[in-house]
N, C-alpha and C positions, 0 to 999 in steps of 0.2 A: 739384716739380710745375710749378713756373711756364718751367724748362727742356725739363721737356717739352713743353708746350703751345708755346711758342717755337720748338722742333727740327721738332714736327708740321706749324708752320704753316708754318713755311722750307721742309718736303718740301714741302708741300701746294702752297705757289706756286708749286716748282721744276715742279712735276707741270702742275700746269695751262699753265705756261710751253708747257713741253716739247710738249703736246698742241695751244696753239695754232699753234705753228712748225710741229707734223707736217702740219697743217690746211693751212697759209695755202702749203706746200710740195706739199703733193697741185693747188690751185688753183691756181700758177704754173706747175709739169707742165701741165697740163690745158690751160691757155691756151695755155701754148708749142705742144701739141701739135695744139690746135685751129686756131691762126694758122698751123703749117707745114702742116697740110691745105689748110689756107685758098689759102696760098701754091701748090701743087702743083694743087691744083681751076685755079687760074688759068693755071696754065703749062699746063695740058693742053687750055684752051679759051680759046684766045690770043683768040677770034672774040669771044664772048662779055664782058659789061661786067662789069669787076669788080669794083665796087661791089653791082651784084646779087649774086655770086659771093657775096661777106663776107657781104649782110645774109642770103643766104638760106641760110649755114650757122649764123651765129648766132642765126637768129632759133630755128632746130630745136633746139637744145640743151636745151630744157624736155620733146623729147619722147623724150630718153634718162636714165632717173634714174641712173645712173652716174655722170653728171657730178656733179660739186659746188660748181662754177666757173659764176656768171649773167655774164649779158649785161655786165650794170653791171660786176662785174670784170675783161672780156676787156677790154674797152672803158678801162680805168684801167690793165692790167695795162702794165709796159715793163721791159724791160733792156736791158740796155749794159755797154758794158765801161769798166772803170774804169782810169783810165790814174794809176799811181803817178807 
């Protein structure tokens, strides 16, 4: 008995594991996709300050529930490449 309770909870953490990488993987998508708009908004309105450009796409992001990715995320998100 006590092996399986053991075995259950080894899935069970692998499980939950698994679901938050799925999570924190849709949110780093999401960011990259909203920065390279972000990017592209700005190359298309060279005129235009783009700093407005950023805040006034992130700030909309609450008015499409699609997203799953806030403000406070985009804002912490970064990558880079890692040089061996």
């Amino acid at each position: 008995m006590k092996y399986l309770l053991v075995a259950s909870l080894i899935c069970l953490a692998y499980w939950c594991g698994r679901l938050h990488e799925q999570e924190q993987s849709i949110k780093d998508y999401q960011a990259a996709c909203i920065l390279s708009d972000v990017c592209h908004y700005m190359v298309d309105n060279i005129g235009v300050d783009a700093e407005e450009i950023y805040w006034d796409t992130i700030d909309n992001l609450d008015c499409d529930p699609r997203f799953k990715v806030t403000k406070e995320e985009i804002e912490k998100y970064n990558w880079g490449y890692q040089y061996e």
